[in-house]
C-alpha positions in Angstrom: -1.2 -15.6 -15.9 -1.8 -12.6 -18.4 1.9 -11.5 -19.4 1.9 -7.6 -21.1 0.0 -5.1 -22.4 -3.6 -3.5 -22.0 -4.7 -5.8 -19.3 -7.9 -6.1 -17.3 -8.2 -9.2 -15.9 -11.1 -10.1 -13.3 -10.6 -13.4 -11.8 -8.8 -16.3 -10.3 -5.7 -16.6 -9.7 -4.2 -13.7 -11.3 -0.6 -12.9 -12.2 -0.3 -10.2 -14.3 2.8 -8.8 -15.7 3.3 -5.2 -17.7 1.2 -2.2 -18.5 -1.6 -0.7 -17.8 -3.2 -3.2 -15.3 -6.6 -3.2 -13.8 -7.2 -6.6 -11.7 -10.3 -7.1 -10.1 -10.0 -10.5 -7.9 -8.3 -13.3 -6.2 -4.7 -14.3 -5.9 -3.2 -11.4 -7.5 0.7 -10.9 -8.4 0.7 -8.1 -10.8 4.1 -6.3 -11.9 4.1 -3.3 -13.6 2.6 -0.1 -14.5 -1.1 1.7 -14.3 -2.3 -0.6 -11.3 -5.4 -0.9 -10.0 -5.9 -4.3 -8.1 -9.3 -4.9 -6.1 -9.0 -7.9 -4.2 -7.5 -10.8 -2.4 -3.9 -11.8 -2.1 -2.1 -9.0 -3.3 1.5 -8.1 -3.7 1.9 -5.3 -6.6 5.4 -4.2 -7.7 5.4 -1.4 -9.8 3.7 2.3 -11.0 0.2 3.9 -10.3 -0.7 1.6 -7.4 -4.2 1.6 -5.9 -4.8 -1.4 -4.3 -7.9 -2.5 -2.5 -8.1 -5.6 0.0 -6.4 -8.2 1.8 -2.9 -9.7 1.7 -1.3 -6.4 0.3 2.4 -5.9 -0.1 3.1 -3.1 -2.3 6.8 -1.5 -3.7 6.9 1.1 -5.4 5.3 4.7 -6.5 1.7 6.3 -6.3 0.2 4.3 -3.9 -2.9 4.6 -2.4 -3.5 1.0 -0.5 -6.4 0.4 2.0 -6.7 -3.0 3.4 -5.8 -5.7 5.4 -2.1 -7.2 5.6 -0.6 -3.7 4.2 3.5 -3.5 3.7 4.1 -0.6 1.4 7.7 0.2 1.0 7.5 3.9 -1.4 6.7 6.9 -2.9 3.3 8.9 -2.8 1.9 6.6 0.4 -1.7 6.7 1.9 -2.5 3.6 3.4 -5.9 3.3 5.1 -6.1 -0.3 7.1 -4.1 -2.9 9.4 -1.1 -4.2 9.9 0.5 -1.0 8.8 4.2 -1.3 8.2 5.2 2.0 5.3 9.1 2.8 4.7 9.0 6.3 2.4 8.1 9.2 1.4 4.8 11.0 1.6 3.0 8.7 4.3 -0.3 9.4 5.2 -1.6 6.2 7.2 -4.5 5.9 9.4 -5.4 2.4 11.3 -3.9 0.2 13.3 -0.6 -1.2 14.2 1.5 1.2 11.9 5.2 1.2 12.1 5.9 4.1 9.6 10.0 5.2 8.5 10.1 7.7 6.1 9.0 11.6 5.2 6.0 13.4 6.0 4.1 11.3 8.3 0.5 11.7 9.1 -0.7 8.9 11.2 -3.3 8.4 13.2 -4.1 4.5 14.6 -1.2 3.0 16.7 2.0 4.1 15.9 5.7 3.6 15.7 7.3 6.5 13.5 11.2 7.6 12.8 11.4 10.5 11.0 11.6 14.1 11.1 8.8 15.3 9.7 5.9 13.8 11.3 3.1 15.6 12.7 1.9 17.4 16.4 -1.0 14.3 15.8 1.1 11.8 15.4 3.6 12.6 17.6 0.6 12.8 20.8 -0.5 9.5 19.8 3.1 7.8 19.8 3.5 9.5 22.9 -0.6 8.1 24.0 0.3 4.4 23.1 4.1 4.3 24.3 
């Protein structure tokens, strides 16, 4: 448990709280701001989100998540890999069984999308695997 500042933290079982986070690995919690978080059981909260692998749950604002367990709820969203489920805004997600809500939707691996902005792509492929 590492509670503010300029953290980098690299491992064990991490939970991190404010500013300008890097975490490398193992059973990450980390709050808020800069994120970067590599690996294992991740849930992030809050800022510049990259996130890397496993357990992933993500809240809120630039994310860029790829994989495992991913549930990403908003802002600047590309999410690479697996059990997809992304709520809003700028979505672009790629593999496997994505249930994407809100804004402009790219997806490509097996979808489920609402929204009115989604792509001739996506919309073939939720049409393919209805």
């Amino acid at each position: 448990m590492i509670n503010g500042y300029s953290n980098i933290v690299f491992g064990y079982s991490n939970i991190v709280f404010g500013y300008s986070n890097i975490v490398f690995g193992y059973s990450n919690i980390v709050f808020g701001y800069s994120n970067i978080v590599f690996g294992y059981s991740n849930i992030v909260f809050g800022y510049f989100n990259i996130v890397f692998g496993y357990s992933n749950i993500v809240f809120g604002y630039f994310n860029i998540v790829f994989g495992y367990f991913n549930i990403v709820f908003g802002y600047s969203n590309i999410v690479f890999g697996y059990f997809n489920i992304v709520f809003g805004y700028s979505n672009i997600v790629f593999g496997y069984s994505n249930i994407v809500f809100g804004y402009s939707n790219i997806v490509f691996g097996y979808s489920f999308v609402i929204n009115a902005c989604t792509l001739v792509t996506t919309v073939y492929l939720f049409l393919a695997n209805a």
